[in-house]
C-alpha positions as CSV (number, residue, x, y, z in Angstrom):
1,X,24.6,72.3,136.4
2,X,25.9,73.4,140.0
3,X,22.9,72.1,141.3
4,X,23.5,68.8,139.3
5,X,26.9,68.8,141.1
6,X,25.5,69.1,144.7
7,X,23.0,66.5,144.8
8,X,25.6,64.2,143.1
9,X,28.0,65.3,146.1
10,X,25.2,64.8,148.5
11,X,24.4,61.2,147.1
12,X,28.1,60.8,147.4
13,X,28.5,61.3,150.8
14,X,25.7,59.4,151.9
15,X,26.7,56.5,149.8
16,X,30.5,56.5,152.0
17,X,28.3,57.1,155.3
18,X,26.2,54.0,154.8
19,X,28.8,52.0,153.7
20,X,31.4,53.0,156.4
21,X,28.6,52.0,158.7
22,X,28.8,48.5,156.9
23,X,31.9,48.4,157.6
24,X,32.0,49.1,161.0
25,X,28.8,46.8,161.7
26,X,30.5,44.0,160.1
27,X,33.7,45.0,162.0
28,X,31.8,44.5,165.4
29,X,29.7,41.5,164.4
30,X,33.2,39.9,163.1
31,X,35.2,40.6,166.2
32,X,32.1,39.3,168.9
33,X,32.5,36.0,166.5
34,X,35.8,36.4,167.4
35,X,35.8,36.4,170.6
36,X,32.9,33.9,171.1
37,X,35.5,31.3,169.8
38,X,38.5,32.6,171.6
39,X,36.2,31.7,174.6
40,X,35.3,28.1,173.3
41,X,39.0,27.6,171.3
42,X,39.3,23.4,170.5
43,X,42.1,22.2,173.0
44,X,41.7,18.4,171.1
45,X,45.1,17.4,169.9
46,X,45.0,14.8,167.0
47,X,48.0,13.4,164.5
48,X,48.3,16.5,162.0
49,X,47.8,19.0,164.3
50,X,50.4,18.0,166.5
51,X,53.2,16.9,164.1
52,X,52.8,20.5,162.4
53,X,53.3,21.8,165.6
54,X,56.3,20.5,166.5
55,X,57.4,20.7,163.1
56,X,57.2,24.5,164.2
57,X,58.8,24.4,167.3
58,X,62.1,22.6,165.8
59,X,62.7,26.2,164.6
60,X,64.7,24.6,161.4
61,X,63.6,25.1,157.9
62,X,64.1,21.2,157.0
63,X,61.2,20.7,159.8
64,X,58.6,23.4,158.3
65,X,59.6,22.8,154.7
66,X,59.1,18.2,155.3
67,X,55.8,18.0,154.2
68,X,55.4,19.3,150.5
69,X,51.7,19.0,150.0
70,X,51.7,22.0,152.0
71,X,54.8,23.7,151.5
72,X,53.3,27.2,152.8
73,X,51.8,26.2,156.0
74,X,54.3,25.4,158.8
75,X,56.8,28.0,157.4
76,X,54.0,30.7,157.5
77,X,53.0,29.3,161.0
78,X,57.0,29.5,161.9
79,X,57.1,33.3,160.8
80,X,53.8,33.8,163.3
81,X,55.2,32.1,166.0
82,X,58.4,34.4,165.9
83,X,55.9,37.5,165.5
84,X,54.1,36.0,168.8
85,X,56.9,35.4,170.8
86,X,58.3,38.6,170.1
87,X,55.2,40.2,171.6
88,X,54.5,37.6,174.2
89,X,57.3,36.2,176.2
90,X,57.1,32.4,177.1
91,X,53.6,31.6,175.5
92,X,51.7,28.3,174.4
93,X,52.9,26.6,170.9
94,X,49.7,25.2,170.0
95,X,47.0,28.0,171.6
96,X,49.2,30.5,169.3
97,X,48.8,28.3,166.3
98,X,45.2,28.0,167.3
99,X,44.7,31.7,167.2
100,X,46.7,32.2,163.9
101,X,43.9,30.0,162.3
102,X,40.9,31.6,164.1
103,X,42.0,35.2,162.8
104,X,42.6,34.4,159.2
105,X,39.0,32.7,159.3
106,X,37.3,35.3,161.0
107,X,39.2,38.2,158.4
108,X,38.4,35.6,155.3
109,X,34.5,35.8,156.8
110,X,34.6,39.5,156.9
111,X,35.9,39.4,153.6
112,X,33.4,37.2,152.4
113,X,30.5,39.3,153.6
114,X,31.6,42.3,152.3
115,X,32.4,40.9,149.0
116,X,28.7,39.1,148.4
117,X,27.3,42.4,149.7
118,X,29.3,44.7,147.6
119,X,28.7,42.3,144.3
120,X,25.3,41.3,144.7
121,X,23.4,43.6,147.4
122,X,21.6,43.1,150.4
123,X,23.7,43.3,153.1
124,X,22.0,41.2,156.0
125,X,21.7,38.0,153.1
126,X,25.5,37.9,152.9
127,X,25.8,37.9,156.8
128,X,23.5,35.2,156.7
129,X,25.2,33.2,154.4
130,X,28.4,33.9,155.8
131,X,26.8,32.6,158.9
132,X,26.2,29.4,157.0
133,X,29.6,29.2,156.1
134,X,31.5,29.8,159.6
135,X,28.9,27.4,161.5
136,X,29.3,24.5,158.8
137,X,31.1,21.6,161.1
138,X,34.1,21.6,158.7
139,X,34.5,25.1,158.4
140,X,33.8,25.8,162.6
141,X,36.2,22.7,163.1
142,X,38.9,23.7,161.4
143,X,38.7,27.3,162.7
144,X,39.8,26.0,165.9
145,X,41.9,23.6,164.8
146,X,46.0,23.6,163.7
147,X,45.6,22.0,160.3
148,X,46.2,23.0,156.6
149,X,42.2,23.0,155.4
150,X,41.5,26.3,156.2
151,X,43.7,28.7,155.1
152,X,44.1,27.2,151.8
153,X,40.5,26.6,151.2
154,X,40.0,30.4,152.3
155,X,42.0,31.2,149.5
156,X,40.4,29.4,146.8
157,X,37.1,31.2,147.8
158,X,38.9,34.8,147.2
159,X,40.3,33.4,144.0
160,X,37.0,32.5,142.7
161,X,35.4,35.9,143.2
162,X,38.6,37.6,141.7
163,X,38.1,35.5,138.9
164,X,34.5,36.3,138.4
165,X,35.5,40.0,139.2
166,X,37.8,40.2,136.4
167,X,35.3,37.8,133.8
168,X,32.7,40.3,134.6
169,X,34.8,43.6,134.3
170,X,38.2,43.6,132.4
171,X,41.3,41.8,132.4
172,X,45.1,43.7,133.0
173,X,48.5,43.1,133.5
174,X,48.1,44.1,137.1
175,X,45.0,42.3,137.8
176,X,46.2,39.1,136.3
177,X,49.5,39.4,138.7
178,X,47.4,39.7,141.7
179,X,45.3,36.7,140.4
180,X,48.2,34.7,139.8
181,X,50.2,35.6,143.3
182,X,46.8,34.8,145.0
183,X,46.5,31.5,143.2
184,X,49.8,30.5,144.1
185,X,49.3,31.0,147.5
186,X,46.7,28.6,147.4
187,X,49.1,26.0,145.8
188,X,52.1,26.6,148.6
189,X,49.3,26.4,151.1
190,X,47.8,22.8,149.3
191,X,49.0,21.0,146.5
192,X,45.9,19.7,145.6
193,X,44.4,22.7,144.0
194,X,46.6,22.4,140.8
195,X,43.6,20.7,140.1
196,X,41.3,24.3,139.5
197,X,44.0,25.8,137.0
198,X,40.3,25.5,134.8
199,X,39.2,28.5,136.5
200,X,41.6,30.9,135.5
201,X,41.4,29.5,132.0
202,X,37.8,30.1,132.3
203,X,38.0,33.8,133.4
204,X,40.2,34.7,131.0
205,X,38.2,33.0,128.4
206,X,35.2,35.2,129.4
207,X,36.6,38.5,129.5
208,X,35.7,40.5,126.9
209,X,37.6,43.6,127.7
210,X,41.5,44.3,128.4
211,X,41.3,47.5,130.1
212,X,39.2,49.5,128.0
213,X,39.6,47.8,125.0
214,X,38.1,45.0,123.0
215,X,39.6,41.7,124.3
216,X,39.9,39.2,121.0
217,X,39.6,35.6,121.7
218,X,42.5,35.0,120.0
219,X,44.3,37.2,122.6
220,X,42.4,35.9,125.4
221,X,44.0,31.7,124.4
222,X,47.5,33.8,124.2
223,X,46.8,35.2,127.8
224,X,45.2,32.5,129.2
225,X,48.2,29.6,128.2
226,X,51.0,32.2,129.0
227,X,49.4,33.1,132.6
228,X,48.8,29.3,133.4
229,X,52.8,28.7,132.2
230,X,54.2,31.8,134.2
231,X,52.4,30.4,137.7
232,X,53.3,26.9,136.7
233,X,56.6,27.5,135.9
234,X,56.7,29.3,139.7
235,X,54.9,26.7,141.6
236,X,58.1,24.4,139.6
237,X,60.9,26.3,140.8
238,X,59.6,26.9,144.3
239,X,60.0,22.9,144.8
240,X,62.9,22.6,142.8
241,X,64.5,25.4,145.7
242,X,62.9,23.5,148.7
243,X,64.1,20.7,147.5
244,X,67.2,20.4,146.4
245,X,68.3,24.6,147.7
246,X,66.9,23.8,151.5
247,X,66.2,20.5,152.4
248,X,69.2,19.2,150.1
249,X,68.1,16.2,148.2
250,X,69.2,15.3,144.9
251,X,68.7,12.6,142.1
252,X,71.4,9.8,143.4
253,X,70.6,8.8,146.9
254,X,67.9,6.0,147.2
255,X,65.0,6.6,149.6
256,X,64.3,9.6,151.8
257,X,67.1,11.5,150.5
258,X,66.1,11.2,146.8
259,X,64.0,14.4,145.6
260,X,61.2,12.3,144.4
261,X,60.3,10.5,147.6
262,X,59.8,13.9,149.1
263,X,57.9,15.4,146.4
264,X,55.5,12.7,145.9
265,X,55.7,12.0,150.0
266,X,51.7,11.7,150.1
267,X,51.1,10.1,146.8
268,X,53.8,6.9,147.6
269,X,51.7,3.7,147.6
270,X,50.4,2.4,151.0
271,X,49.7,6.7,151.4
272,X,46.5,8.2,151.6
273,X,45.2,8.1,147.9
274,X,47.3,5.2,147.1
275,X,46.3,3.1,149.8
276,X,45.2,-0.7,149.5
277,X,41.9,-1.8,150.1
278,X,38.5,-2.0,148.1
279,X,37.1,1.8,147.9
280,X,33.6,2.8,148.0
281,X,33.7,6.1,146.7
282,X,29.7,6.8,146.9
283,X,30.2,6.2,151.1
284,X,33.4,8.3,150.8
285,X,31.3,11.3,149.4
286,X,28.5,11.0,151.6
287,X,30.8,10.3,155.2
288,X,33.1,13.7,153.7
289,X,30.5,16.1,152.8
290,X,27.9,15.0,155.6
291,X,30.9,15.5,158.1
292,X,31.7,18.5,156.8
293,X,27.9,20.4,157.4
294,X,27.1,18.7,161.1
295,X,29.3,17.3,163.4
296,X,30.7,14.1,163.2
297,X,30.7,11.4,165.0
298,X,34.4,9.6,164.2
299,X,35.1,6.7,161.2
300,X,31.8,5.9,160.9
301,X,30.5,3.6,158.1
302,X,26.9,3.6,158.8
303,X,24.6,5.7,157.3
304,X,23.1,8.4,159.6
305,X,20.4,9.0,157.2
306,X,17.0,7.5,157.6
307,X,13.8,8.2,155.8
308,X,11.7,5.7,157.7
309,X,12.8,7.4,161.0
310,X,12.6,11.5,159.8
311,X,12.0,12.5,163.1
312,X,14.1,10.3,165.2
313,X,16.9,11.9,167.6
314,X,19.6,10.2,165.5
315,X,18.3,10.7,162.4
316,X,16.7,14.3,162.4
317,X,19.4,16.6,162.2
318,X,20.9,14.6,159.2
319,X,17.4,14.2,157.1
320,X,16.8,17.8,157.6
321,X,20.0,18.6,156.3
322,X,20.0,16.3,152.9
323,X,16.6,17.7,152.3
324,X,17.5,21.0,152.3
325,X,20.5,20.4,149.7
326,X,18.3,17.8,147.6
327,X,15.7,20.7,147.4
328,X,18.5,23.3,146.9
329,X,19.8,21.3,144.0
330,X,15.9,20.2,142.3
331,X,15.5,23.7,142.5
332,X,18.9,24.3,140.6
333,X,17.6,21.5,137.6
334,X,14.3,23.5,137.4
335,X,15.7,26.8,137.6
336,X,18.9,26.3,135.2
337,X,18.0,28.2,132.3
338,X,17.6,31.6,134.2
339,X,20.3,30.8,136.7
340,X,22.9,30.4,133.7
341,X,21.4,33.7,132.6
342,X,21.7,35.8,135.3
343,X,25.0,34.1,136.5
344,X,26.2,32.9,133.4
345,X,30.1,33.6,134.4
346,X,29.8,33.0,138.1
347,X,28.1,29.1,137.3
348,X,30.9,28.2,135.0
349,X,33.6,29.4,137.5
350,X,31.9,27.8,140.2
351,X,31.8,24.4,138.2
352,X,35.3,24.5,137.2
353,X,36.1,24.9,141.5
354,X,33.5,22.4,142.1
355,X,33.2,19.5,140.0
356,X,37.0,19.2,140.1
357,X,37.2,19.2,143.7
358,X,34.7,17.2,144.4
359,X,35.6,14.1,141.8
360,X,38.8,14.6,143.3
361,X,38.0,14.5,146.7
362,X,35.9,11.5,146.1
363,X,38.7,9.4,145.0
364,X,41.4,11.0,147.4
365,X,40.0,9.5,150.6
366,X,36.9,11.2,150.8
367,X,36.0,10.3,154.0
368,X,38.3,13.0,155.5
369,X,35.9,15.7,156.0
370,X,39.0,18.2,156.0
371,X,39.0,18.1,151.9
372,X,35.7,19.3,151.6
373,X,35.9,22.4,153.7
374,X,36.2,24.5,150.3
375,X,33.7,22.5,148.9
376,X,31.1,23.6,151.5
377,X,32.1,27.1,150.8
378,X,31.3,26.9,146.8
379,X,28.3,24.7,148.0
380,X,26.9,27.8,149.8
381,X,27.7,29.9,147.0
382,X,25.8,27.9,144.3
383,X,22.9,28.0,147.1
384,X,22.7,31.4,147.0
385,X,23.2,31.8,142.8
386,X,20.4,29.6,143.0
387,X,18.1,31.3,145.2
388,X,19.0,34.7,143.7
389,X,18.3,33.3,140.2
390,X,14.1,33.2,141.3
391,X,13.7,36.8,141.9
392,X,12.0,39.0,139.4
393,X,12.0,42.9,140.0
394,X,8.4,43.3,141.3
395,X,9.5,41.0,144.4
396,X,12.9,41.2,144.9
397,X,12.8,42.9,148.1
398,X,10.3,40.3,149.6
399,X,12.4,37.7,147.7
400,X,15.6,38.9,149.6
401,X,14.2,39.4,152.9
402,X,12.5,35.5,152.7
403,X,16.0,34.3,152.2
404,X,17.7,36.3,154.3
405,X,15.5,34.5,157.2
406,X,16.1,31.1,155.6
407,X,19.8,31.6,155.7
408,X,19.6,32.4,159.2
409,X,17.3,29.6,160.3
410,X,19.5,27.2,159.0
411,X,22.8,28.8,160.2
412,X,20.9,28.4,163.9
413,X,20.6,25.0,163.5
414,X,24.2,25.0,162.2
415,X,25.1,26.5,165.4
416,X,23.1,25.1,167.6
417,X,24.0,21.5,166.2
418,X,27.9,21.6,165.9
419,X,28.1,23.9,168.9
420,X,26.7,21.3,171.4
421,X,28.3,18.3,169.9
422,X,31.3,19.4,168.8
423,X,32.6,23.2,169.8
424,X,31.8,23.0,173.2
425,X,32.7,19.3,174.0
426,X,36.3,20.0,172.3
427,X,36.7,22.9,174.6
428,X,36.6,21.2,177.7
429,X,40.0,20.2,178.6
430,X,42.8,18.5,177.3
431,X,41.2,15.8,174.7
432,X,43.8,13.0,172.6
433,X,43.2,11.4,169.2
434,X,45.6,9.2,167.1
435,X,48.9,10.1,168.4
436,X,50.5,6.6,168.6
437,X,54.2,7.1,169.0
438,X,55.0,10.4,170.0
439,X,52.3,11.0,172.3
440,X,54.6,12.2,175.1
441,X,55.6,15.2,173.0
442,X,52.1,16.0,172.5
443,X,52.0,16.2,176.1
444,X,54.6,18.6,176.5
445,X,53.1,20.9,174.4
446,X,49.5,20.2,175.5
447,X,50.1,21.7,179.2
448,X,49.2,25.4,177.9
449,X,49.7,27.7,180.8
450,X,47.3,30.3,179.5
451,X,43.9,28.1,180.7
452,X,45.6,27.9,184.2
């Protein structure tokens, strides 16, 4: 029996020494990523990022609290600025927001990694697919960038796998707290994802244990329909204080002062989804997810996708890339029986963030790459489910290492690719998009003292 006790204690401690030296690997591959980007930071000033920055530098809460889609992102990016300046006297607006971004992408990766690796195994496969991730145009982009799409859709990744954490272990009254905090961080940081309230439906619907207990189904409707009414009831109030508590409207005035026209600011006809015009929702999809895997190139209607040409310099880069997801997907279809088996929680998480989003998306002007940055994310995600659903024991080693190296071929052409058309252009000076009326301000706070 004491012998029993030291080899377990030996096991132990190896067990913490390799996976402190995860830990620390990741740290240091994390932090060079880091600072690969702080070198090549995006210095291109465009509508949104510029109106949420000067939202911020008003320094009133009727500024960072205007735009209710979003109601978490320019007051968090108001509490960082404070934090920065309090550290570093008379510093850029805009390269601060920039950096606020680029950390929480870079901690959401390191996250990420760790998670895949500590659920699934294989440690260099989940830095290769976190590679994926980070060098997908949308997600690169938007790491750069001062704009809502990824913090939010950061979040909905982390509330997926705490979902299928809790589906695949047991439920509590702590857990489901945390779960519920997390998800409403998600909807202060985007309104839109009131639209995956399915997946915590569906996690608590495939729990089977509450703590160490059997969970009934009965129980698990009870939980489910009171957990989705507590952070519903939250997400509620919150906009009934903004509104009416902070930004003072009420239910008398007409026009901007009325509560309604600021709730449903984005949603008013002429807006965004609402807009006039013919809709072709098939091009929407296809300019909004294209964009968001390889660089785009502007509002482009044209396809960029050409079968007769494969191996034309226009066309190469674009072919390869539908071919990879076409075959990803066909092998999906064939695969789906043992996929659903081996994943059965995961998939049906996965759809209930996916399918949502994406008919959403579609609708919603789709041809915004910045909705489908959490869509690439899951897209990854259902690659890998897919891949990992073709091993069988004999091979799984082999089976790991092969896609390990076909991760990391195609997050080298990710990176190669977006890097030469799009990182490195957009760090070369000063660069302007659509900033008709107020471009003078832009100006003001585009002459960052830090690249001088």
């Amino acid at each position: 029996m004491l012998n029993y006790s030291k080899n377990n204690s030996n096991k132990n401690k190896v067990l913490f020494s390799y996976n402190s030296l995860i830990v620390i690997c990741l740290f240091i591959v994390v932090l060079f990523l880091f600072l690969f980007n702080l070198r090549y930071l995006s210095r291109f000033f465009d509508w949104d990022s510029s109106v949420y920055a000067l939202n911020i530098q008003r320094n009133r809460l009727h500024s960072v609290f205007f735009n209710p889609h979003h109601l978490g992102f320019e007051s968090s990016g108001l509490f960082f600025w404070k934090i920065w300046q309090s550290l570093f006297q008379n510093f850029d607006l805009m390269f601060a927001l920039r950096i606020r971004i680029l950390l929480f992408s870079c901690v959401f990766l390191y996250i990420f990694i760790y998670i895949v690796y500590r659920l699934y195994g294989s440690f260099l496969q989940a830095v290769a697919l976190g590679a994926c991730v980070f060098f997908s145009q949308g997600f690169w982009f938007y790491s750069n960038h001062n704009d809502t799409p990824m913090i939010h859709s950061c979040l909905v990744c982390l509330l997926f796998f705490g979902f299928v954490y809790q589906a695949n272990t047991f439920a509590s009254k702590r857990r489901l707290l945390g779960l519920g905090f997390l998800q409403l961080m998600t909807l202060y940081f985007h309104q839109s994802n009131a639209i995956l309230f399915p997946m915590a439906i569906i996690s608590i619907l495939n729990c089977d244990k509450w703590k160490n207990r059997p969970f009934p189904f009965a129980k698990r409707l009870y939980t489910a329909f009171f957990y989705c009414l507590l952070v519903g009831v939250m997400i509620v109030v919150s906009y009934l204080f903004v509104g009416f508590g902070i930004l003072g409207r009420d239910l008398q005035s007409y026009g901007e002062k009325h509560f309604s026209y600021w709730l449903f600011l984005y949603a008013a006809q002429e807006r965004w989804g609402m807009s006039g015009g013919e809709k072709n929702y098939f091009l929407y999809f296809y300019r909004g997810i294209g964009d968001s895997f390889l660089n785009f190139q502007g509002v482009n209607t044209k396809f960029r996708i050409d079968f007769l040409s494969p191996w034309s310099s226009k066309n190469a880069a674009y072919n390869g890339n539908l071919f990879f997801w076409l075959l990803i997907l066909a092998m999906g279809i064939l695969n789906l029986r043992t996929m659903v088996r081996k994943f059965p929680k995961e998939i049906i998480i996965l759809s209930a963030w996916l399918i949502p989003s994406i008919l959403f998306y579609s609708w919603w002007e789709g041809y915004f790459f910045e909705f489908w940055v959490g869509v690439t994310i899951g897209l990854w995600l259902m690659s890998f489910y897919i891949l990992r659903s073709f091993e069988f024991p004999m091979l799984r080693q082999t089976f790991r290492a092969s896609t390990t190296v076909i991760y990391s071929i195609v997050a080298l052409f990710l990176f190669s690719f977006n890097f030469t058309y799009s990182t490195l252009p957009r760090s070369k000076g000063i660069q302007y998009g659509y900033l008709e009326g107020f471009k003078d301000r832009v100006e003001r706070i585009a002459r960052e003292k830090i690249y001088k």
